[in-house]
C-alpha positions, 0 to 999 in steps of 0.5 A: 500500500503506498504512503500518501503524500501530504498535500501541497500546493502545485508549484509554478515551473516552466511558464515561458513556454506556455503561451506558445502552448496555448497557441501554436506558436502564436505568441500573445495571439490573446494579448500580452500575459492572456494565452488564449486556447490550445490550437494548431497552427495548421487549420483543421484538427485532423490537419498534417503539419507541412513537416510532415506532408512531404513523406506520405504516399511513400509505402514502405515500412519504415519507422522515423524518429521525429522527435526526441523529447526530454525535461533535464531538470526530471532526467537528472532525478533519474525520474522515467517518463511513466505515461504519455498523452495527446492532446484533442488536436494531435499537435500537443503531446504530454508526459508524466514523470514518475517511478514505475520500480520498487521504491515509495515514491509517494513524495518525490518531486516530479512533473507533467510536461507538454510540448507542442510539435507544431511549434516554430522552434520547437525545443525538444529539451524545453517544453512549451509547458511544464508542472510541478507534482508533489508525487510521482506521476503513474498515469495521464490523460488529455481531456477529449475536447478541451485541447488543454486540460489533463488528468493526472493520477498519482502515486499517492492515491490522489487524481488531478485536473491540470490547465496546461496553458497556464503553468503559472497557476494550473491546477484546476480540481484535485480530490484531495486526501479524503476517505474517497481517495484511492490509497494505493498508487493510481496506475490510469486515468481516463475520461468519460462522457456523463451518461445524460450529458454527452457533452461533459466528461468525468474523469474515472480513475483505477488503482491497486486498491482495489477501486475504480472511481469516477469523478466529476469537477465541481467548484472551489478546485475540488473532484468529487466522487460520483460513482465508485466500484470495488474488486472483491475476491468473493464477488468474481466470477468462477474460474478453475484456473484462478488460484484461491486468494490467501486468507484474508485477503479481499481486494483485488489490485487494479493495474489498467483499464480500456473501454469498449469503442462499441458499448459505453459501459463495458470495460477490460480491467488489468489486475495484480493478480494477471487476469483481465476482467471483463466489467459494467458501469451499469452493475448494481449488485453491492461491493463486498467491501469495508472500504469507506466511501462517500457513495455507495460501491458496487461489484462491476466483474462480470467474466473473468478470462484465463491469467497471464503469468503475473501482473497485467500493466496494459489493455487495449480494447479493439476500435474495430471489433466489439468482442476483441481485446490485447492484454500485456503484462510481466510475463512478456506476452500479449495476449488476445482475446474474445470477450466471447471465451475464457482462454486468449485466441492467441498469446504471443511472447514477445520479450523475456522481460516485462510488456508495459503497454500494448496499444491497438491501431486507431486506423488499421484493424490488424495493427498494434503496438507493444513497448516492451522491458527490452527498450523495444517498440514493436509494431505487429500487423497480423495481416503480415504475421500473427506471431512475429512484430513486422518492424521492432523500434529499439527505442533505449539505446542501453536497452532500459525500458519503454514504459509506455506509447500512445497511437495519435488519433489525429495525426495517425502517422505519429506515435509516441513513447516514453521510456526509463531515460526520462525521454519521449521519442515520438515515431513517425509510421510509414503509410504501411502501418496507416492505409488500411487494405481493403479487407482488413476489417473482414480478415479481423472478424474472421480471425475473432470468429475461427478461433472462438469457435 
């Protein structure tokens, strides 16, 4: 269980850069000391930077390293890049610095920075904005409309809400340090549409507590709790193949969690123990649970699938199939399964060391992406091979970790990773990797359905 860090006020680092941030570039586009909102300088989100424009059409498969960011301040502390995110627009990408090894990092010093690669002038050593945390950073999130605003989980149990194009005075909600709080580090955030408000967004946060808890943004800088949801052993559904929990042991730790693209309140959540859950928003029955709570918790495990051979870090929900899902995790195999059968449809080994991060394609129906332990991107077409990556990226030139990757869902060429040097390298994919074919759609449906048969 971690210790929880003492709360204390977000210092003020690195507000130079921020009004570039806020406008692509266009310093004091809202006059003097007034940024104005996170844009592209290019016209239009889905737009493609003039950088890039000259390379697409080219069909070979080849990665290229656009860029390589880093903060010295954080790599010097020896801090990792634990997470990365893209911002609404796909021209802003940010990054969480923490500890993802053994150690209590609950009050260690870290930070959030964002870089805007539409910038002139970008600076890959100098982001356009950075924040101060007083805990390690585990987990980031953009929020899906507002092109500035991300979410943050921490090491102490504690959730943020940061305004990155006003470094000087970010913070814009935390839950504070209650009985509501997480009390185990929180490994990710997400944001999620309120159910009869399509419009305005929650944000849901898991940790190895044990909870999953879904927050919404009220006055005076405050979170507050509105749904919540607990892991207990007794409540999972059967499987001969899950070990008996020790005596006196009842939660059950939540590493990761992906939301399916085709029913909003179904979702895979990664656990300690390795096994993925398959869960609902729409559960009702009571959590088994002595866990204080300003709301009642519910018990939201419906199926559960055959483990990995430890802790799961990653899962990734298919954009293209409802059934399908990727796990990663300690055992160095992904594993991909239908939410139709208990056993993976595959399972492939692709390092002897930890997987941290597994990512579908947001364009290619058979293409995903794995950071691995081995300081490795690897990028898997199953069209080409369902059980070697088509291109593997060495991304840690000592071979340290690659901790986590994010596909762009704007810019879909870019993909962006971070790793144990306290560096983002961000990927730029040959149209190979980003053209789908004609029946890659069709050829997915048809390996979900043979092999759940």
């Amino acid at each position: 269980m971690a210790t929880r860090a003492q709360p204390r006020q977000l210092g003020r680092v690195g507000s130079a850069g921020a009004e570039t941030l806020a406008t692509g570039g266009a310093a004091g586009a809202e006059g003097p000391g007034r940024p104005g909102p996170l844009q592209d300088e290019t016209l239009g989100v889905a737009s493609v930077p003039s950088q890039w424009r000259g390379v697409q059409g080219i069909r070979r498969e080849t990665v290229t390293c656009l860029h390589a960011l880093g903060y010295p301040p954080a790599q010097r502390q020896g801090l990792h890049v634990s997470s990365v995110s893209w911002n609404t627009t796909g021209s802003v990408v940010a990054c969480a610095y923490g500890r993802l090894d053994d150690g209590d990092w609950g009050t260690l010093k870290s930070f959030v920075c964002a870089w805007n690669l539409d910038r002139r002038g970008l600076n890959p050593r100098q982001p356009s904005a950075v924040v101060e945390v007083p805990s390690a950073v585990m987990c980031l999130a953009f929020h899906p409309t507002q092109p500035s605003h991300v979410a943050g989980g921490l090491y102490s149990g504690e959730v943020l809400v940061w305004d990155m194009s006003h470094p000087e005075d970010p913070l814009l909600w935390r839950t504070g340090l209650t009985d509501d709080t997480h009390t185990d580090p929180v490994y990710q955030v997400l944001w999620r549409p309120e159910p009869r408000h399509g419009h305005r967004f929650q944000v849901l946060s898991v940790a190895t507590d044990g909870r999953v808890l879904l927050w919404r943004g009220v006055g005076a800088g405050r979170l507050q709790l509105t749904e919540g949801f607990a892991l207990a052993v007794q409540q999972l559904p059967r499987h001969t193949r899950l070990k008996k929990p020790p005596r006196g042991e009842t939660e059950v730790g939540a590493t990761a969690v992906a939301f399916s693209s085709f029913d909003p309140s179904l979702f895979i959540l990664g656990t300690e123990g390795g096994f993925p859950l398959q869960c609902s928003l729409a559960a009702e029955e009571a959590a088994l649970t002595r866990t204080p709570s300003s709301v009642p918790l519910r018990a939201p495990a419906q199926l559960t699938f055959s483990p990995h051979g430890g802790p799961i870090y990653s899962v990734s929900c298919s954009p293209f199939h409802r059934n399908l899902f990727l796990s990663a995790g300690t055992d160095g195999h992904i594993h991909l399964y239908s939410t139709l059968q208990a056993q993976p449809l595959a399972s492939l080994q692709l390092s002897h060391k930890y997987l941290f991060a597994v990512r579908w394609s947001p364009v290619r129906p058979l293409v995903f992406a794995a950071a691995s332990g081995e300081g490795d991107v690897q990028l898997f077409d199953l069209q080409k091979s369902s059980q070697k990556p088509t291109v593997s990226i060495k991304q840690t030139q000592d071979a340290s970790p690659v901790y986590c990757l994010e596909f762009n869902p704007q810019q879909t060429q870019l993909l962006a990773a971070g790793d144990a040097e306290g560096t983002v390298k961000v990927w730029q994919l040959s149209t190979e990797f980003t053209e789908q074919g004609p029946r890659e759609s069709e050829d997915l449906a048809r390996l979900a359905a043979e092999v759940a048969t």
